[in-house]
C-alpha positions in Angstrom: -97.0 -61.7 3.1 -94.1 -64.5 3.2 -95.4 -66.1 6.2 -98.7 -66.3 4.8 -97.4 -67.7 1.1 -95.6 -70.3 3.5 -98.7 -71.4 5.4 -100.4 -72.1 2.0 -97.7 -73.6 0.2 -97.2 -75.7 3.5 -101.2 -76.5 3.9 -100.8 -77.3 -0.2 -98.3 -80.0 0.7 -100.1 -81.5 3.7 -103.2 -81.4 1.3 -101.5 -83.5 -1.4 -99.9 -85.7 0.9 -103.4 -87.0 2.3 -104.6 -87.5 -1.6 -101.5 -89.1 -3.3 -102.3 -92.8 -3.3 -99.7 -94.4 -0.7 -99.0 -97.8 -2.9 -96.1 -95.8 -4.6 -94.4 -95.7 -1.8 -95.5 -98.7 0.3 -93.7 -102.2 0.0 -94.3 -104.7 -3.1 -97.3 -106.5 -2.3 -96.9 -110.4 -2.4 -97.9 -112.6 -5.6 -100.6 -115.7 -5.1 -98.6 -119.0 -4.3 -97.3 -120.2 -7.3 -98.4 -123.4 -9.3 -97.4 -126.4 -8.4 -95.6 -127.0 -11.8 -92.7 -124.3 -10.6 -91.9 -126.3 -7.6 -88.7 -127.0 -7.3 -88.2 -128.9 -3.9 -89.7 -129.6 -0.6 -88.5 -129.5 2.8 -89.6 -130.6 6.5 -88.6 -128.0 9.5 -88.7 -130.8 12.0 -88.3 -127.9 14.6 -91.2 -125.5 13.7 -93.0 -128.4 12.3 -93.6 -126.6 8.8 -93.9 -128.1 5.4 -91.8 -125.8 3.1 -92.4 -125.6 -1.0 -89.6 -123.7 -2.8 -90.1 -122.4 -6.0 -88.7 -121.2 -8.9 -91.4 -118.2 -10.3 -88.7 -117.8 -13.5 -88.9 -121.6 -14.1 -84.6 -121.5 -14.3 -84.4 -124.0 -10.7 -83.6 -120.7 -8.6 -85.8 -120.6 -5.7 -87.1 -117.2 -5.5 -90.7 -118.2 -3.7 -91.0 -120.4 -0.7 -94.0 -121.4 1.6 -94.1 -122.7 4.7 -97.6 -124.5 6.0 -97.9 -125.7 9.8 -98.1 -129.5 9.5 -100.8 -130.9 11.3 -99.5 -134.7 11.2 -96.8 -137.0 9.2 -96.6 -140.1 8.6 -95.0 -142.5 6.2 -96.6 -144.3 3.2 -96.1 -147.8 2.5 -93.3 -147.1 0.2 -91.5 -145.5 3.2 -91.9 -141.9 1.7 -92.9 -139.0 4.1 -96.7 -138.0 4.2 -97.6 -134.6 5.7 -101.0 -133.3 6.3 -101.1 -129.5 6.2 -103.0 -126.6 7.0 -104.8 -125.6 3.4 -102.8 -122.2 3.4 -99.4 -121.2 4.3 -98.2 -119.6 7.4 -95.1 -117.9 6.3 -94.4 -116.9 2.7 -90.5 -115.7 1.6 -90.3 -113.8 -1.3 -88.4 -110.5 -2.3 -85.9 -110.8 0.3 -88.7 -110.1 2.2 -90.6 -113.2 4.7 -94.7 -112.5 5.3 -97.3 -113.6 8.3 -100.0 -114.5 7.5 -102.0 -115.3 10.4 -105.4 -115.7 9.2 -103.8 -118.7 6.8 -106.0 -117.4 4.5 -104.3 -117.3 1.5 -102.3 -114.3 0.0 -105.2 -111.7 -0.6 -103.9 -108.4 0.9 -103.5 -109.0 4.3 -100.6 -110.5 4.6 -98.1 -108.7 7.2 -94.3 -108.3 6.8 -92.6 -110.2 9.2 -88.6 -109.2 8.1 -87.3 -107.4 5.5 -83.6 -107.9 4.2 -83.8 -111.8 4.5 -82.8 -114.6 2.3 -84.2 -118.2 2.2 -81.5 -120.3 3.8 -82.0 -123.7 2.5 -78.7 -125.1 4.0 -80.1 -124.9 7.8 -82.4 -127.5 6.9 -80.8 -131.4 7.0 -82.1 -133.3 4.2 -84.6 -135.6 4.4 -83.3 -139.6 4.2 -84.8 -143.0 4.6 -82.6 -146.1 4.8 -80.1 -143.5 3.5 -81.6 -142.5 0.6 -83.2 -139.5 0.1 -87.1 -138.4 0.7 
């Protein structure tokens, strides 16, 4: 009698396991790139040749959301300031601690993959951008 109360209580488990909706217990899904009015800042990774927008989703100048597009080609305008022509969506997104793939560069609709978890923006590994000494 116990072993069969176990099999159903057991089977009754396995049962709601396979019905419960999962996005309790998955990972945060991603927000859409922010407006353009949060951005705080902009960087070039000469080295992985992205663009990078950092923005501040709170509006308080913390960077909390950062993009990174692969960059096509650069150039500089006649005023000497830098000129980058990007893929239309970003490669790499960091939010949450967290940094996504997206290799469709399709724009953050769902299938966006995490690439690390426990990870935090690192702006000071990138050297500012100067011209004639002054900055981008």
């Amino acid at each position: 009698m116990m072993k069969r109360l176990r099999e159903a209580l057991l089977l009754a488990v396995i049962g709601l396991a396979l019905v419960i909706p999962r996005s309790g217990w998955a990972k945060e899904g991603l927000p859409a790139e922010p407006d353009e009015n949060l951005k705080v800042d902009e960087l070039y990774d000469h080295e992985a040749r992205l663009y990078l927008q950092l923005f501040s989703l709170k509006g308080d100048g913390v960077v909390d959301y950062v993009t990174g597009r692969s960059v096509l080609e650069h150039t500089r305008s006649n005023y000497g300031n830098p000129v980058y022509y990007t893929e239309p969506y970003p490669l790499f997104y960091w939010w949450n601690h967290t940094m996504w793939n997206d290799p469709e560069r399709d724009g953050v609709n769902g299938n966006e993959k995490v690439y690390q978890e426990n990870i935090d923006f690192d702006r000071s590994r990138y050297k500012p951008c100067l011209f004639n000494g002054q900055p981008c």
